[in-house]
N, C-alpha and C positions, 0 to 999 in steps of 0.2 A: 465453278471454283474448285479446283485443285486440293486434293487432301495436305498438301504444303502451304499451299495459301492459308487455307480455314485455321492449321494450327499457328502460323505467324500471324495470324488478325487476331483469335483467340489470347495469344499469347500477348501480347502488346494489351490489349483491353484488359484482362490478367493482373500485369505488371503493374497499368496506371490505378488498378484497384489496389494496386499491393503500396501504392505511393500513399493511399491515403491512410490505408490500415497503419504506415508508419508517422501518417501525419498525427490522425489519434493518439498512436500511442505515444509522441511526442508533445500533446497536451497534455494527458495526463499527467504525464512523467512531471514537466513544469509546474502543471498546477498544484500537485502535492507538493513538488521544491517550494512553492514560492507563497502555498497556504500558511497566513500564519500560525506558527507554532506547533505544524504537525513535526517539523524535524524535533522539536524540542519532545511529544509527545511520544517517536520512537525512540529517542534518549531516555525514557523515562524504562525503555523494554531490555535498554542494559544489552542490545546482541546490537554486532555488525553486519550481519546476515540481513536482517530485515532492515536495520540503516540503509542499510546499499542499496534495496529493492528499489528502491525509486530510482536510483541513479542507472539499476539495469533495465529498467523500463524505457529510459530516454537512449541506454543505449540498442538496445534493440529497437526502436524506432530510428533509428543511424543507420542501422544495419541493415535493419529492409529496403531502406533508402537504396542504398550503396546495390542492393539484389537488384532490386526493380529497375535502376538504372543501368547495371551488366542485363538484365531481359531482355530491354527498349533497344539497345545500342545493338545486343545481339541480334535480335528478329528484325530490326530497321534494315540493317546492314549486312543481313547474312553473311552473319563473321560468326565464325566455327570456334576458336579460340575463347572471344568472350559468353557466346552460349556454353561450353564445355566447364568456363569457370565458375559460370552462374548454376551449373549442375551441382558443380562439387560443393559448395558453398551452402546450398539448398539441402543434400543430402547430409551435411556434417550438424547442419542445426533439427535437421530432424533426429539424427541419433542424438544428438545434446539434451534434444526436447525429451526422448526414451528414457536417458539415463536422468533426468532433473525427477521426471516423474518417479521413477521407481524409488531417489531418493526422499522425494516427499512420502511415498506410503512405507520407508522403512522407517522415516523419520516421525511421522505425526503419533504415536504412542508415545513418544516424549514430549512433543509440543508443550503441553497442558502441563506439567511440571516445570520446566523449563520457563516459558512465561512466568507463571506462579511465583517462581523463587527468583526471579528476573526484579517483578515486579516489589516485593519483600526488601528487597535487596538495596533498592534508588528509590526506598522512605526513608531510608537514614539518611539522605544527602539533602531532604527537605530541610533549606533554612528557614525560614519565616515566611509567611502568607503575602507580602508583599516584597520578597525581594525579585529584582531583575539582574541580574546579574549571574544567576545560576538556572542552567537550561534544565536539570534535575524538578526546580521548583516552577516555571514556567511550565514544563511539563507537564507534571501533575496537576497544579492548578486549571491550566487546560483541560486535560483528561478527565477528570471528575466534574470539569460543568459543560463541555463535550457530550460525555458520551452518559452523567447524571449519575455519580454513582460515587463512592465513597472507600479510602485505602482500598488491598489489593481486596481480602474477602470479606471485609466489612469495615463499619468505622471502630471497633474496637483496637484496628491495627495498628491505628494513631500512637497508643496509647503506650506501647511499645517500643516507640522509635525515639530518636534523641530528641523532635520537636516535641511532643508528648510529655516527656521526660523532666527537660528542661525548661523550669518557669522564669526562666531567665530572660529565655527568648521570649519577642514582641509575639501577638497575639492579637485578633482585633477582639475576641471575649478573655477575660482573665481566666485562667483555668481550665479553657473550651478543651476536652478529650478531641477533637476534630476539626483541621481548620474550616474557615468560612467556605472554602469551595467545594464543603459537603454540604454545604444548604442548596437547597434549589432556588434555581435562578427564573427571572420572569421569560427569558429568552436563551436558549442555549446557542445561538447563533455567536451573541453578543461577543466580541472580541478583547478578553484580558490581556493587556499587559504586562502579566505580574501584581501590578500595583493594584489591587482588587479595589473595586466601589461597593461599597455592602449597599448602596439605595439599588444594585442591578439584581438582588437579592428576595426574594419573595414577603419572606418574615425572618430577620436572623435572630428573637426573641427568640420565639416557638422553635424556632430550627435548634436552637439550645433546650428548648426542652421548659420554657417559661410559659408555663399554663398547658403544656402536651407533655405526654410520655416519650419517652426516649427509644425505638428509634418512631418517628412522624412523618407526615405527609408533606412537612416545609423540609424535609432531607434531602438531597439527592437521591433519585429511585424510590423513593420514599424509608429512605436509610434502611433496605435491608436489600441493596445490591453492590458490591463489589468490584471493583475497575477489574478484575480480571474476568467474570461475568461477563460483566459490558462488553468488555474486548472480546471475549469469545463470541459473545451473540453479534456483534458487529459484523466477524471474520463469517460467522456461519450464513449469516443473512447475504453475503453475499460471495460465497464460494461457489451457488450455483451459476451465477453470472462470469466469475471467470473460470469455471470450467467449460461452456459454454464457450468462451472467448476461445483456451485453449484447443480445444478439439474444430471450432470454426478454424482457427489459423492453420491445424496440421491439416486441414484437408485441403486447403487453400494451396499450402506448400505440395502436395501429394500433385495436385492437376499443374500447380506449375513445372513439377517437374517431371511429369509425363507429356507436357505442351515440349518442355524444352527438350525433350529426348527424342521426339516426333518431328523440330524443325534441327538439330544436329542432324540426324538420320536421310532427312531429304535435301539439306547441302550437300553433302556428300555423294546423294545421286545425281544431283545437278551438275554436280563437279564429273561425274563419269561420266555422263551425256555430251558434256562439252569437250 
């Protein structure tokens, strides 16, 4: 086999790996869309930035699509033209990929405030513990029997915001410093509506503090963790996995596009031969 062969076979088996890696990453992308209440959960983070992450997930599973099918069509067909596009295409998302990164390590010293006062920020917009109608209060009611954990750095935060405040508003305890979705739940899987069931609740007695000290073991996190905690240890617990992912794909796109530079290069000697 011909050192033009080996890189057009290479390259084709390549490509059809690169179809899946967009297939992947075109399930995630949906399965976050279409999880209940995780869009409600990044409305609760107050940034467009991370709103859209999902939506650039599904499109970069588009996009490799769209590569891997300029590869196949290329190397199938030794057409010089569409190998030459699927170069340039290839080179401009790996600078994209250079400049994203360098922006995240100029950015992440802000992160952590930025969240922080993100979060501070969409507890004022908490209406009541059972309304639906507001993705603010969906939100957070998710988040906190999600990820177990209580306002942004404690449940003191409550106490502060206009549901706190205001005894006006409905409440399932009269008076509670903290709604019901800072008590712990028997299952954090279980899927809220809004419209909270206090029987999916472990003890909401004790979770107020009836016969236990204030903060308890019937709390969220056992009331002394905080949704931005949570959110943070979530994010860290699995940064190693997609940094991993990221540098798996640059080197993916690296050999693709030394495959594609290796079968451009020997059209063109085929074309002088003939």
């Amino acid at each position: 086999m011909t050192c033009s062969s080996a890189a057009k076979s290479v390259l084709i088996v390549f490509n059809c790996l690169f179809f899946i890696v967009g297939a992947i990453l075109l399930a995630v992308g949906f399965y976050v869309l279409f999880t209940p209440y995780s869009l409600e959960i990044f409305a609760v983070l107050d940034n467009g930035i991370i709103q859209a992450g999902v939506y650039c997930i599904i499109v970069i599973g588009v996009v490799i699509f769209i590569i891997a099918g300029l590869g196949l069509c290329g190397a199938l067909c030794q057409s010089k033209p569409l190998i030459v596009i699927y170069l340039v295409i290839i080179f401009v998302i790996m600078v994209t990929q250079v400049g994203i990164c360098a922006a995240v390590v100029q950015y992440r010293t802000r992160v952590n405030t930025f969240v922080s006062e993100s979060l501070i920020g969409t507890m004022d917009n908490y209406i009541n513990e059972n309304s639906t109608n507001s993705s603010y209060t969906v939100g957070w009611n998710s988040m906190q029997i999600y990820f177990e954990c209580c306002g942004t750095n404690g449940y003191q935060d409550w106490s502060n915001t206009t549901w706190g405040r205001d005894n006006a508003i409905f409440k399932y305890r009269t008076g509670a410093e903290y709604p019901i979705t800072c008590c712990a739940v028997t299952d954090t899987n279980v899927v809220f509506s809004g419209m909270v069931e206090p029987s999916g609740f472990r003890d909401t007695d004790k979770c107020y503090g009836v016969g236990e000290a204030i903060p308890n073991m019937y709390m969220a996190g056992n009331g002394t963790t905080g949704c931005f905690t949570a959110f943070e240890n979530y994010v860290v617990s699995n940064i190693q996995l997609l940094g991993a992912v990221g540098i798996g794909l640059a080197a993916f796109e690296i050999i693709l596009f030394i495959l594609g530079l290796v079968v451009c290069c020997t059209i063109d000697k085929k074309e002088e031969v003939v």
